[in-house]
C-alpha positions in Angstrom: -8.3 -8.5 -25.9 -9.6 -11.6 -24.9 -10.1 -12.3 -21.0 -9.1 -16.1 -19.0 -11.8 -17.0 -16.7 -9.8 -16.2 -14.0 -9.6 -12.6 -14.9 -13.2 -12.5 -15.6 -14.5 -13.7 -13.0 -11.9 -11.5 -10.6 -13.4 -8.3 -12.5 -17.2 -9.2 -11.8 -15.9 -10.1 -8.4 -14.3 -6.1 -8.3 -17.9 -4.6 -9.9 -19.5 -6.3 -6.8 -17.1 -5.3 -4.1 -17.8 -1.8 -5.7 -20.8 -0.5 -4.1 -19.4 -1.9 -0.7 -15.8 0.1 -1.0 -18.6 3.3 -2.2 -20.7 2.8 0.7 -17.4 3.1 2.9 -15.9 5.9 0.9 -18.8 7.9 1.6 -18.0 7.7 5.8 -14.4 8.4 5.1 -12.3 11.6 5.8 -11.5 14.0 2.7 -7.9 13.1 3.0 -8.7 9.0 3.0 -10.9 9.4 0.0 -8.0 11.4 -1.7 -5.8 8.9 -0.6 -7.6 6.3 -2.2 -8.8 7.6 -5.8 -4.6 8.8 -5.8 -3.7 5.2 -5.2 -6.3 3.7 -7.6 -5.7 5.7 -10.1 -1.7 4.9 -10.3 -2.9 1.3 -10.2 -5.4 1.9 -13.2 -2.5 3.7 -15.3 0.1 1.0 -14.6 -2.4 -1.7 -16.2 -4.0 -2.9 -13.3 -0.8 -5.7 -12.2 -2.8 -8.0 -9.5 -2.2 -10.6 -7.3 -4.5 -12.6 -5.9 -4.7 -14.4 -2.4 -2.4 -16.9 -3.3 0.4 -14.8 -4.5 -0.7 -15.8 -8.1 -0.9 -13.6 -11.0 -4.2 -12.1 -12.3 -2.7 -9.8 -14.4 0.3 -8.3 -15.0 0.6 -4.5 -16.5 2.9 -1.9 -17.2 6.8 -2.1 -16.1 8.8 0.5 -14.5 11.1 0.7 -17.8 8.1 1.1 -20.4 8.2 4.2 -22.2 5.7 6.3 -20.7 5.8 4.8 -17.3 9.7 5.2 -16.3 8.9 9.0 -16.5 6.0 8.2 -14.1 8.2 6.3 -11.4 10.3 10.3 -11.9 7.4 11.9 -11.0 7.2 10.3 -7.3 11.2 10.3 -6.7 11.1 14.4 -7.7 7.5 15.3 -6.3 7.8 13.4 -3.1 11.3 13.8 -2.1 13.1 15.6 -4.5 15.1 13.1 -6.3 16.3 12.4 -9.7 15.5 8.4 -9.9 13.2 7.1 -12.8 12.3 4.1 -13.4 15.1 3.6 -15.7 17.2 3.4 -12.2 16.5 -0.2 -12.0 18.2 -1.2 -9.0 17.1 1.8 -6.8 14.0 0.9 -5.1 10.4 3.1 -6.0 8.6 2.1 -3.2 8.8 4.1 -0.5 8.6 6.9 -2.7 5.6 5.5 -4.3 4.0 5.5 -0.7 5.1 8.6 0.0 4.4 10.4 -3.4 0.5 9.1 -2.8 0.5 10.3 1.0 1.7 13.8 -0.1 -0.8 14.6 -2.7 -3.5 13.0 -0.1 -2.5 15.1 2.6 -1.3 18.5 1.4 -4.9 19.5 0.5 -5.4 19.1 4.5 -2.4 20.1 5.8 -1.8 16.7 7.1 2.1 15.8 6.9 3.7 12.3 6.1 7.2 11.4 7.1 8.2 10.7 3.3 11.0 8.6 2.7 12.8 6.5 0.4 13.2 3.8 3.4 9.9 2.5 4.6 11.1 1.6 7.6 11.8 5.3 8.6 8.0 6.4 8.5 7.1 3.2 10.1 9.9 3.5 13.3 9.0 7.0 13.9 4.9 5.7 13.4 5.8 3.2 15.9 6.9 5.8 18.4 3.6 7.7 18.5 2.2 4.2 20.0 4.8 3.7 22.3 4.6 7.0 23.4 0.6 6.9 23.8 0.2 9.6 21.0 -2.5 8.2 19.6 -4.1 11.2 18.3 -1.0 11.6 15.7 -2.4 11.4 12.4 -0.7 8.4 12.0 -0.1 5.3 14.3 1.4 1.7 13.7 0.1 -1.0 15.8 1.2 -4.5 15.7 -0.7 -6.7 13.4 -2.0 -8.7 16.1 -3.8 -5.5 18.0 -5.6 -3.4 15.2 -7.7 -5.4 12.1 -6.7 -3.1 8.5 -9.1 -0.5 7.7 -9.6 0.8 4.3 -7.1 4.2 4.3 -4.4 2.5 6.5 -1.0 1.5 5.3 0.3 -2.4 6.1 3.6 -3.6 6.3 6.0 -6.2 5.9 9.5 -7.9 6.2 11.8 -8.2 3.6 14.4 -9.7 6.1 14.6 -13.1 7.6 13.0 -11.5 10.9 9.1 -11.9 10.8 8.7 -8.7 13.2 10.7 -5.9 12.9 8.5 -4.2 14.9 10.5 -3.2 18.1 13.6 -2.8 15.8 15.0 1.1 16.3 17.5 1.0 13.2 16.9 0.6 9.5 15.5 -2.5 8.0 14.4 -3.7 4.6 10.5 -3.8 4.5 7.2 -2.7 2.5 3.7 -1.3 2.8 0.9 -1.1 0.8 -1.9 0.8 1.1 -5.6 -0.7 1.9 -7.9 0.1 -0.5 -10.9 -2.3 -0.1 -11.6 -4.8 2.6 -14.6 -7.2 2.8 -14.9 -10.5 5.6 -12.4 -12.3 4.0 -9.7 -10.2 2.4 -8.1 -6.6 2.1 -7.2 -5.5 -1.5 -3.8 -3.3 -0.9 -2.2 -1.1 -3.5 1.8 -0.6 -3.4 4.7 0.7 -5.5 7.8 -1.3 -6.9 5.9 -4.8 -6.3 6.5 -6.5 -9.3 8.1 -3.4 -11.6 4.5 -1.9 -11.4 1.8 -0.4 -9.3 0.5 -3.8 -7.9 -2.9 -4.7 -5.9 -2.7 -7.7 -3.9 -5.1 -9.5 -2.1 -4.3 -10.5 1.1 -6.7 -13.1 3.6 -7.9 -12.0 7.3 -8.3 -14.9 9.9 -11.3 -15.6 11.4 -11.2 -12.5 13.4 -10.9 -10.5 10.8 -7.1 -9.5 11.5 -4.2 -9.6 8.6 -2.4 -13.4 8.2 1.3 -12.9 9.0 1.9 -15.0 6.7 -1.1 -14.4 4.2 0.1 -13.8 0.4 3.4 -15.1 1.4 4.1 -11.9 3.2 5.4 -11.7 6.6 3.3 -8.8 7.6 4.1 -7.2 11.0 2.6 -3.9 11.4 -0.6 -1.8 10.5 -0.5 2.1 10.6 -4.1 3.6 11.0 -4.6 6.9 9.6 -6.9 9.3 11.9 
């Protein structure tokens, strides 16, 4: 297969960043660096889909209809939360239970649970409580954007509804979140579920203090959830 230049010069760009996300894998907790080969991994069999900074196309991989891949989309509705959904169920969203099915297999080696869902915006509400609540030793804490920068291991989120911050919103809502996988100056790299039919990486830009753009890849991101 031959490569653009785009896509060439995006992998040597990844064989750089590299040794930096190996250098921070090595400081990481057990569960994180589960977390993380778990997510990569998903995004390696889907056909690496990727998005760059601009919300362009890099590549685009597998679909959740392809054989071999709408039995994979199965696997995180029945392992995670016990539901018969494939990815032949085209109108049912995956994400959540994307997020979820990754969180499970990270934490149930450590006995750390995650409130899985099919709604993201039930983890994230009940996230959202622990720092109201100043229980910020929970496992898991969502902060607004504009307090905590992303970390490599945390989850970050955004709207799907005309509202740019759902954060202080108590009932359901249509959002996403993705999970960080890699994160230099300039940019995270995130890996979610559902985003384009596929296991998706985007690459999203930090402003100058190295905090996630609300609007950056045409996302209106409102909330960061640090894993402890």
């Amino acid at each position: 297969m031959k490569l653009t230049t785009k896509q060439i010069l995006w992998i040597s760009g990844g064989i750089a960043g590299l040794f930096v996300v190996l250098a921070l894998i090595k400081k990481m907790t057990p569960y994180k660096k589960k977390m993380l080969k778990t997510a990569n991994k998903e995004w390696a069999r889907f056909g690496y889909t990727t998005r760059d900074k601009d919300n362009k196309w890099v590549k685009v991989g597998a679909k959740e209809h392809h054989n071999g891949f709408w039995e994979r989309v199965g696997d995180y509705w029945k392992q995670a939360l016990n539901k018969n959904y494939t990815g032949k169920d085209r109108d049912v969203a995956w994400s959540s239970a994307f997020i979820s099915w990754v969180m499970d297999k990270s934490g149930g080696l450590f006995n750390i649970p995650f409130r899985k869902s099919s709604s993201h915006s039930r983890y994230i509400r009940e996230y959202v409580k622990n720092r109201k609540d100043g229980n910020l030793s929970a496992p898991f804490v969502a902060y607004r954007i504009s307090e905590k920068p992303a970390e490599v291991g945390d989850l970050v989120c955004y709207s799907r509804e005309n509202a740019t911050d759902l954060y202080d919103k108590t009932g359901s809502y249509k959002s996403h979140c993705d999970i960080v996988v890699a994160k230099n100056p300039s940019n995270i790299e995130v890996i979610g579920g559902n985003v384009n039919d596929s296991v998706t990486k985007k690459i999203v830009p930090l402003d100058k203090k190295g905090y996630v753009q609300k609007g950056g890849a045409g996302k209106k991101w409102f909330a960061v959830i640090k894993t402890k």
